[in-house]
C-alpha positions as CSV (number, residue, x, y, z in Angstrom):
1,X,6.3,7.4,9.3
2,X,5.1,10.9,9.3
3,X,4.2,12.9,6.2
4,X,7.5,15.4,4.5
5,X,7.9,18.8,5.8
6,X,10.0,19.5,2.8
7,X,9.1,19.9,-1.0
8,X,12.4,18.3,-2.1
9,X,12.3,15.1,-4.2
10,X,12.6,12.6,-2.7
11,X,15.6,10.7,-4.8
12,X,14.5,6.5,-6.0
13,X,17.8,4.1,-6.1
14,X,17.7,0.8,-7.6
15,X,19.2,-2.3,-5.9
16,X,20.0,-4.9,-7.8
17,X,22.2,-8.2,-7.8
18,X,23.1,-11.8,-8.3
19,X,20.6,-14.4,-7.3
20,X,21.6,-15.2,-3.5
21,X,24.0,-11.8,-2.8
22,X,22.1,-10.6,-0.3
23,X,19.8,-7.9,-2.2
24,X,16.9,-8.4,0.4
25,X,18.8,-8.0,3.5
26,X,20.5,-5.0,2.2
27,X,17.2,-3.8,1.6
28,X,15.7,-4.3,4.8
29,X,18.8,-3.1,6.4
30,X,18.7,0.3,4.7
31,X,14.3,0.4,5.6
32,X,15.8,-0.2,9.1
33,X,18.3,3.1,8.9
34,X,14.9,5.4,7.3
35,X,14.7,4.5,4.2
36,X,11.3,4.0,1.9
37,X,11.6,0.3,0.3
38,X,9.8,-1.6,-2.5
39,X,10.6,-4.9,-4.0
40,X,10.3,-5.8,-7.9
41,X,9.4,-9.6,-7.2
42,X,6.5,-8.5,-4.2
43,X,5.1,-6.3,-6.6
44,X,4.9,-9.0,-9.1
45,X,3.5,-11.3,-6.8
46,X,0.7,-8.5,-6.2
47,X,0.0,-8.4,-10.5
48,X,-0.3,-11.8,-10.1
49,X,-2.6,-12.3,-7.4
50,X,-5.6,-14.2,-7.1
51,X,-8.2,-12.6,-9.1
52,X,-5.7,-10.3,-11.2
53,X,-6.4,-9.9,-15.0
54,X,-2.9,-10.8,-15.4
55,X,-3.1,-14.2,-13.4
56,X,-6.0,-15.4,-15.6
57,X,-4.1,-14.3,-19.1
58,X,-0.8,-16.5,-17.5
59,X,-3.1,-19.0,-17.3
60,X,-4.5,-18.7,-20.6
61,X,-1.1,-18.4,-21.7
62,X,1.0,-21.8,-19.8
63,X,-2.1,-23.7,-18.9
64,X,-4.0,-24.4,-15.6
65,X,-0.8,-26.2,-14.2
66,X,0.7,-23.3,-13.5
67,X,-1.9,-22.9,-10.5
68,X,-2.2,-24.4,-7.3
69,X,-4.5,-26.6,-5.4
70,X,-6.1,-22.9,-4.3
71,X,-5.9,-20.9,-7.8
72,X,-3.4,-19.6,-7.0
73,X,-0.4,-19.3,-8.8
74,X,2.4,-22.0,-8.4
75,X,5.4,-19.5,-9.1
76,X,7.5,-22.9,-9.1
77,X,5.6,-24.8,-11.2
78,X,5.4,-21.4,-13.5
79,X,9.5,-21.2,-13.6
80,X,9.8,-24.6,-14.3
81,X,7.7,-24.0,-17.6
82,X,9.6,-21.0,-18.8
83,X,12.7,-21.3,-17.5
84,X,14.4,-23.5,-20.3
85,X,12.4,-21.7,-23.0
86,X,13.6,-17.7,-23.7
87,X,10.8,-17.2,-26.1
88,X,8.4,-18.3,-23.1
89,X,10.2,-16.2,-20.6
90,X,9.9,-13.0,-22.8
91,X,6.4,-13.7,-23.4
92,X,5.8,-14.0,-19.5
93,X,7.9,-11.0,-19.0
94,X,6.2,-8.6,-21.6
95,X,3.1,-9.4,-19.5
96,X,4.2,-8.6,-15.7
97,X,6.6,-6.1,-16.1
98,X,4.8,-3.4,-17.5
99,X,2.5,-4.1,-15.1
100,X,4.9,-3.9,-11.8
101,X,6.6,-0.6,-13.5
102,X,3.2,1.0,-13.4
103,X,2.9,-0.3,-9.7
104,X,6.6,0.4,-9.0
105,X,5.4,4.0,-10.2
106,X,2.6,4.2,-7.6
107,X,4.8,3.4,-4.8
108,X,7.2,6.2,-5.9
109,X,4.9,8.7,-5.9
110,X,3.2,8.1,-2.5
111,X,7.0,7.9,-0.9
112,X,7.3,11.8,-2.1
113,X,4.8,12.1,0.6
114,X,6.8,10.9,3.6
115,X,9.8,11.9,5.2
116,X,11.7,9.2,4.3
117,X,15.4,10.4,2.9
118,X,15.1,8.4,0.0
119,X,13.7,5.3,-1.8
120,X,15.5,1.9,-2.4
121,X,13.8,-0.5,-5.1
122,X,15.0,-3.9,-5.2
123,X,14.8,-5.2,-8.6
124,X,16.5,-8.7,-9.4
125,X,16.5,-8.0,-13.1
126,X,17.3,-4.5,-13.5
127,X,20.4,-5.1,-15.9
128,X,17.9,-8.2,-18.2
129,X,15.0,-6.2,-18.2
130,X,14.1,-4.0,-21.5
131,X,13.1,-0.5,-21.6
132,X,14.6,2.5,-20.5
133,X,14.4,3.7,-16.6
134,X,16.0,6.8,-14.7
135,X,17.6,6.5,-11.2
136,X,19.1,8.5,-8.9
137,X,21.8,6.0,-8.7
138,X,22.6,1.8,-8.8
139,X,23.2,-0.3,-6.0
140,X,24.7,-3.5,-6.8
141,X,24.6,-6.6,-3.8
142,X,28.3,-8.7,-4.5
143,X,29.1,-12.3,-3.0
144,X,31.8,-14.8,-4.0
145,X,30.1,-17.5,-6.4
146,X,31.0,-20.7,-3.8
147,X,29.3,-18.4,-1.0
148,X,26.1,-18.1,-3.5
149,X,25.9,-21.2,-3.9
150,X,26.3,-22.3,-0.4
151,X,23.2,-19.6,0.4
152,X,20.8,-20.9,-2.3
153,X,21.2,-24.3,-1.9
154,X,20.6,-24.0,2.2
155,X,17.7,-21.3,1.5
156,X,15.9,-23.6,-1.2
157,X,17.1,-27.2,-0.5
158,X,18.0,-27.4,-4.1
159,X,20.9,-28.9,-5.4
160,X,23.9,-27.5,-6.9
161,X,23.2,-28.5,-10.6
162,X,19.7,-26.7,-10.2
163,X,21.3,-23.2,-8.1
164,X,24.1,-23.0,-11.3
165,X,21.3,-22.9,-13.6
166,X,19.3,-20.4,-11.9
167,X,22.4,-18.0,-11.8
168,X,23.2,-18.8,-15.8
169,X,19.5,-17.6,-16.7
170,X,20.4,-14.4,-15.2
171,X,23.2,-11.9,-16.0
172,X,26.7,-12.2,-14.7
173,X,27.5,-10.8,-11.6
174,X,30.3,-8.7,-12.7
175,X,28.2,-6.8,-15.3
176,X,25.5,-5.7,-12.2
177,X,28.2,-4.8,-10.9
178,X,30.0,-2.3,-13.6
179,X,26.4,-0.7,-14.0
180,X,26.3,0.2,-10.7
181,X,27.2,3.3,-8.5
182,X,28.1,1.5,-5.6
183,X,28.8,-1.9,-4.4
184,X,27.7,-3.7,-1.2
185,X,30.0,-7.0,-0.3
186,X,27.6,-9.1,1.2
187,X,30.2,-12.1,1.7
188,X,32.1,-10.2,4.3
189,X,32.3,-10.2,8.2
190,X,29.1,-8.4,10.0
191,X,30.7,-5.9,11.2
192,X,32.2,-4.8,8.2
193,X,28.8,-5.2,6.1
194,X,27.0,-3.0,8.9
195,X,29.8,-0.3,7.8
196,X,29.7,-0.7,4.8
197,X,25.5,-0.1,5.2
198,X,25.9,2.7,7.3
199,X,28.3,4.3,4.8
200,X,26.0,3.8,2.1
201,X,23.2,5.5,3.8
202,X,24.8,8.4,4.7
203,X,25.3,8.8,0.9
204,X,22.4,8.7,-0.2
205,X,20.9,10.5,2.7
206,X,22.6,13.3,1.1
207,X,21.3,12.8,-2.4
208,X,18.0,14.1,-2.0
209,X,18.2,17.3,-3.6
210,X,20.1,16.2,-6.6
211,X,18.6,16.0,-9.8
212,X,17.8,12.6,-10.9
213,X,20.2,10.8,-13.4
214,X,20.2,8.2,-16.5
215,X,20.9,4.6,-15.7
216,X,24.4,4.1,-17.1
């Protein structure tokens, strides 16, 4: 990618979605059209890396089973301790996510220095999350519920019981949904998916010199 010949802003979009709608192919499909990507969830995994002050106050926190054979952490092992427990999953998530904002931030900034037409940041828990964020806009990733199910349960090898109760933890679908700009069906034929992609990036190619806006 070549550095910007143009002092425009370059505009940030969040992606966001159910668990299993498709919000990473979406995302890779729009890097593959121009766009600059980051993802919520790698970025985490980069806070939490071997070595990071965070790991070792997660560990402090949940207790040495949280790692793995390598000392490194056991993200399964991890969910399994807070998942059941909201008090525990706040506590986990006042740790990290300031930290991947401030990363998140980073990765913002040094896309302003590409020529990239804009930036797309995947972020699973964009509606759960606290704190207040501007974006240039709100993607939202829709699939039908038996076609989530379907995905997750292939993807993991999990079974059903364990994929519902990974999607109740998180906020419904159709509220992503209502706080978002636009709407990618990800449960659809190929080549109406690729259209509806291609659509989507011509908007937002044109977004660029817009001024940013709130979330709604």
């Amino acid at each position: 990618m070549r550095p910007a010949q143009t002092t425009k802003r370059i505009p940030v979009f969040a992606l966001t979605g159910g668990i299993g709608s498709g919000k990473s192919f979406v995302r890779n499909a729009l890097e593959q059209r121009g766009a600059y990507t980051a993802d919520a969830d790698a970025l985490a995994r980069t806070v939490l890396g071997p070595g990071a002050p965070a790991l070792a106050r997660v560990v402090a926190l949940f207790g040495p089973s949280v790692l793995d054979d390598h000392g490194c952490l056991n993200r399964k092992a991890l969910a399994h301790v807070v998942f059941n427990q909201p008090e525990q999953r706040r506590i986990l998530e006042a740790l990290v996510h300031p930290r991947v904002r401030k990363l998140a931030a980073l990765r913002f900034a040094q896309a302003q220095t590409f020529s990239a037409p804009y930036v797309v940041y995947e972020i699973p828990l964009l509606v759960e999350a606290e704190g207040v964020q501007t974006w240039d806009g709100i993607i939202a990733t829709y699939c039908p519920f038996a076609e989530r199910l379907r995905r997750l349960a292939a993807r993991d090898a999990t079974d059903l019981a364990s994929v519902r109760a990974r999607m109740r933890a998180q906020a419904p679908e159709v509220l992503k949904v209502q706080r978002s700009h636009w709407v990618i069906d990800t449960g659809v034929s190929s080549v109406h998916l690729q259209q509806q992609l291609d659509e989507l990036h011509r908007l937002l190619s044109r977004k660029r010199s817009q001024r940013r806006g709130q979330r709604p």
